[in-house]
N, C-alpha and C positions, 0 to 999 in steps of 0.2 A: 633273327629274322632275315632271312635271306633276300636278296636285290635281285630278284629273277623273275623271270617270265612276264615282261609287261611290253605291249605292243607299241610304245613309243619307244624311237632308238636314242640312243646317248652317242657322243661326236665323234669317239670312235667307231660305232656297228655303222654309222654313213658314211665313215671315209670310206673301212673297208669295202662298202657295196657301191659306194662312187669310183675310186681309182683302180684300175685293172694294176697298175702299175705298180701300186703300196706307196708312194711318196708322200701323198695325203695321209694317209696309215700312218706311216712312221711319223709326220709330225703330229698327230692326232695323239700315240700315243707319250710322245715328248711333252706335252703341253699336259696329262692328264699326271704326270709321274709328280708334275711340280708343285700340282694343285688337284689337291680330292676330291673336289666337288666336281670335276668335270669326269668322276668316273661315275656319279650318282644323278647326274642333270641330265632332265633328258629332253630330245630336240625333233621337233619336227617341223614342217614346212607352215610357216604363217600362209594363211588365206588372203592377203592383201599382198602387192610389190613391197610396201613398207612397213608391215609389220602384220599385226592379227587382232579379227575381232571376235570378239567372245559376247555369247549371250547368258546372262545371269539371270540368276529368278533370285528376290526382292522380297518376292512377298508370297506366304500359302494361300490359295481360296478357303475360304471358310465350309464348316459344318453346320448342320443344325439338324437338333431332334423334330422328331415330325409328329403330331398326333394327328389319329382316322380323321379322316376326311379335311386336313390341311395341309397346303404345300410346303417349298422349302425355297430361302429365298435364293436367287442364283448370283453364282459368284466365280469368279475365275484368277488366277494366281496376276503377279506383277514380277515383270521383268526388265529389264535393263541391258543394254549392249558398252560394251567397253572395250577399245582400242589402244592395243599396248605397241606403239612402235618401235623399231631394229636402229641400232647406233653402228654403224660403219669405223671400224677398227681397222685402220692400215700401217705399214712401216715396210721400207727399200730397205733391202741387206746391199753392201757391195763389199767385192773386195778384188785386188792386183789381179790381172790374168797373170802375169810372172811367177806371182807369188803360189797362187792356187794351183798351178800345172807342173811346179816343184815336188809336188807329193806323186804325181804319176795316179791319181783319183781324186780330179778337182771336186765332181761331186761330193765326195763325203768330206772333203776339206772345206766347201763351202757350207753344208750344210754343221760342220763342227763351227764356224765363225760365225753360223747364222743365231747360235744358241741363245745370245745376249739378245736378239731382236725376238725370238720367240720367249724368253723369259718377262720381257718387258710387256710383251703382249699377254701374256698369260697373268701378270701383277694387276696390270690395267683393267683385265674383264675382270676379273676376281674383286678387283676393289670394287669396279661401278657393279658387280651384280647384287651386293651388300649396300651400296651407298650412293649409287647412280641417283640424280637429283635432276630429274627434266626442267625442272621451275630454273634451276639455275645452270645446266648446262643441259641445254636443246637438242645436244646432237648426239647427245649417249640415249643409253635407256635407262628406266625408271627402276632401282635398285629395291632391295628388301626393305630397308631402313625407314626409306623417307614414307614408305607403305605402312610401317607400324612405327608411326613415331609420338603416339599418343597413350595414354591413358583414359583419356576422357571417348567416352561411348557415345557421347551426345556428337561428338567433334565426327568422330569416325566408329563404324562395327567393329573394325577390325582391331581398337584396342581389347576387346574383350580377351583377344588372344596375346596383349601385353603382359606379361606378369614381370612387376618389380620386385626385384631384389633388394630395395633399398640402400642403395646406394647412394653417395651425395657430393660427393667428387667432385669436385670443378673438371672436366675434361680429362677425368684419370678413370672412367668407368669403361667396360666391355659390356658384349651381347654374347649369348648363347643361343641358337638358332635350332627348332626344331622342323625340318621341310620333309612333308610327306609328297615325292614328284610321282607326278600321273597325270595322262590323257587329261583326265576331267579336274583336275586340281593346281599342279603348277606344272609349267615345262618350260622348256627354252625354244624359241622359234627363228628360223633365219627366212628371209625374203621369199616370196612368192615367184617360184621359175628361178629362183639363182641356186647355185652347186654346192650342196649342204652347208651353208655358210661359211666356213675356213675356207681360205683357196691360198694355195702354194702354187704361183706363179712363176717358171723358171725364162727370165728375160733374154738367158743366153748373154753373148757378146757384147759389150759397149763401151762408147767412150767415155770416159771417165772426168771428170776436174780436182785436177789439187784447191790449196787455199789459195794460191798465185793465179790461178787460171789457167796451168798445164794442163796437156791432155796425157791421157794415156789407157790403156785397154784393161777392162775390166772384165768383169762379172757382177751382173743383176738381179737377187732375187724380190717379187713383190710377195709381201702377207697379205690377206686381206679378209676380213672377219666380221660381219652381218651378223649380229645377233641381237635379241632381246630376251624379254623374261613376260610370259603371261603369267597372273597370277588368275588362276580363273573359280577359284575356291578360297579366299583368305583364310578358311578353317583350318584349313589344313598348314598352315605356318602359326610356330609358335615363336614369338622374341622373348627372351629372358633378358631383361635390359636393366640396366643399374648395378651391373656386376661390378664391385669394387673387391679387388684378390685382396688387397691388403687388410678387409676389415669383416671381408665374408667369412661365414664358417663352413667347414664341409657340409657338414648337417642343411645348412639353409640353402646350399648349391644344391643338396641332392635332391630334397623337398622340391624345389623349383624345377629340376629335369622331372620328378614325378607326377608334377603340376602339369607341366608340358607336355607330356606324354596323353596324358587325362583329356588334355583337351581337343586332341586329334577325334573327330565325328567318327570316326570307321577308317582302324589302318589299315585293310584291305583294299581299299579305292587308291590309296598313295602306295609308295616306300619311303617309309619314315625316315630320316639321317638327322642325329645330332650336330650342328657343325660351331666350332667354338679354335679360338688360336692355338698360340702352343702352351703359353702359361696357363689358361686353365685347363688344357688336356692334362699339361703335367700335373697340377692339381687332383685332379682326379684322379690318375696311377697310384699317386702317394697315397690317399684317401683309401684305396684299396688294400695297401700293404697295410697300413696303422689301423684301419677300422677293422681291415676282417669283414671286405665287401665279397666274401669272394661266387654270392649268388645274388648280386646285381649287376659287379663290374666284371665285365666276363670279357676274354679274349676269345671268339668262335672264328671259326670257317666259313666263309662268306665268300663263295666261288672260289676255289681254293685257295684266298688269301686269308692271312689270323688278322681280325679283325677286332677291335677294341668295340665292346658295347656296353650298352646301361641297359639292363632290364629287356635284353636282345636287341636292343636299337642300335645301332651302329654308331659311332660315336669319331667322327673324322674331323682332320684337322684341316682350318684355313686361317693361312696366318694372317688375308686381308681384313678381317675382326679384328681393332685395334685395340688396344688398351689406352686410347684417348679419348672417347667418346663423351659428348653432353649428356644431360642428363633428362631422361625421357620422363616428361611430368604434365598434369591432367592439362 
C-alpha cells in the first residue's frame, strides 16, 4: 500500500517549500532518518495561534419509513468541536568559535556537534506523540496513549479501537499502533502564522560562559519545535495494548494486526502504518522465516524504499513504544 498522493504535507515537503536555502531540509531530513514516523506524519497549519479546532459529528440523524399520506419526523446529526493544542519543543546548541573555525567549515562542524541536541529532540517528540499526557504535563501535547487508554466503551468510544492482547505484566507490556494519517483523520499541526513548526535558528556570534563565569566567543544555534497531534477520526487508530513478548505467541500477534487492520472504517481516507519498537519488529521478521509468512509479511517498494509490511500495510519502527507499559484494562 503505497504512502503517496495525499494533500497534507509531512515535515519534510514543508521544509523543502519553506527554506530557499535547504537548512530546514537538511535538518528535516536528519530528524526523519532517526525516527519513522516523521516520514509518515503528516502536518499542516492549525487554525488557532495555539493549536486546532476540529469539528466532529457525534451523532447520525435518523430515518424513518413513511406511509401515503403521513409525514416523517425531523431530525438533524450531533456534533462536537474539539481543541487539540501545540507543545513548544526548544533546546540552544553552542559550541567554541576556536574550536569550530579549526575545520575551515564551521557550519558543517557545528551542525555535526548539533546532532545530540537534534537527537534529543527528535527522542522527546516521539516519546510525548505516544505518551504526551496534558492532565499531567500542560505544556506538551496530548499523545496517542492517554487517547486509548481504556477498554471500557462506556468510559470512552475510542476503546472500541482497544484490542487486548492479554497481557498482564506489571509494567513489562508494549503497544502496537495502527495510524491511518489523513486530512480528515489524524495529522500533525504546528501554530497558526508560524514557520512550519521546526525552525533552525542560526544565532551567529556570541559570548559564551564557562562553569566559573569566563567568557569567551562562541557559536549559537536555537531548535525550536511547535507541534501537536489532532486526532480528528479516532477510527482510524488502532492500539494493540497488553503486548507481553515474553508470553505472546506469533499466532495471537498476527490475529491482533489482523484485527487491527479490520477495524480501520475505509483505508482510502487514511495511509494506514503499523508502528511498534524494535523487539516486536524483530519478532515479526522471525515469524516470517519460521512460519512461512511469506504472503503477509512482505518486504515492498514504498517510494523507492523496501519496506517491511503486514498484509501491505507498512510496518515501521519507533523505538519510543516501550517495553514498560501498564496495563490498559476496562
Amino acid at each position: 500500500m503505497a504512502l503517496t498522493g495525499n494533500t497534507v504535507a509531512t515535515l519534510a515537503d514543508i521544509a523543502r517549500r519553506l527554506d530557499k536555502d535547504g537548512k530546514i531540509d537538511k535538518v528535516a531530513e536528519l530528524l526523519s532518518q532517526t525516527n519513522e514516523v516523521l516520514e509518515d506524519m503528516l502536518f499542516q497549519e492549525g487554525n488557532l495561534p495555539t493549536g486546532h479546532k476540529s469539528t466532529i459529528r457525534t451523532g447520525l440523524p435518523s430515518a424513518a419509513w413513511r406511509l401515503l399520506n403521513y409525514g416523517v419526523p425531523q431530525s438533524k446529526s450531533k456534533t462536537q468541536q474539539i481543541t487539540d493544542t501545540c507543545g513548544m519543543l526548544e533546546a540552544y546548541a553552542e559550541v567554541d568559535k576556536a574550536l569550530a573555525d579549526l575545520n575551515n567549515n564551521a557550519a558543517e562542524f557545528r551542525l555535526s556537534e548539533d546532532q545530540a541536541f537534534l537527537q534529543a529532540m527528535n527522542q522527546e517528540m516521539a516519546n510525548t506523540l505516544f505518551y504526551g499526557d496534558t492532565s499531567k504535563n500542560p505544556e506538551r501535547f496530548l499523545g496517542l496513549a492517554p487517547r486509548f487508554s481504556t477498554l471500557n466503551r462506556t468510559k470512552a468510544p475510542s476503546a472500541e479501537n482497544v484490542i487486548d492482547a492479554g497481557g498482564t505484566a506489571a509494567n513489562a507490556l508494549t503497544s502496537v499502533y495502527l495510524t491511518g494519517w489523513g486530512a480528515n483523520t489524524i495529522f500533525g499541526i504546528y501554530p497558526k502564522g508560524s514557520k512550519a513548526g521546526f525552525q533552525h535558528n542560526n544565532l551567529g556570534e556570541v559570548t559564551l560562559f564557562d562553569a566559573n563565569g569566563g567568557k569567551y566567543q562562541g557559536y549559537r544555534t536555537h531548535y525550536k519545535w511547535d507541534i501537536g497531534l489532532v486526532v480528528r477520526d479516532w477510527r482510524y487508530i488502532v492500539r494493540i495494548a497488553n503486548i507481553d513478548l515474553a508470553s505472546i505467541t506469533d499466532d495471537e500477534l498476527f490475529q491482533a494486526m489482523i484485527r487491527a487492520s479490520e477495524q480501520l472504517p475505509d483505508e482510502k481516507l487514511g495511509r494506514p502504518v503499523f508502528y511498534m519498537n524494535r523487539q516486536t519488529r524483530t519478532r515479526l521478521r522471525i515469524a516470517k522465516v519460521e512460519k512461512s509468512l511469506a504472503g503477509t509479511v512482505t518486504f515492498d517498494s514504498v517510494e523507492g524504499k523496501k519496506i517491511m509490511c503486514f498484509d501491505e500495510i507498512p510496518v515501521k519502527r519507533c523505538d519510543a513504544i516501550v517495553t514498560t507499559e501498564a496495563r490498559v484494562v476496562a
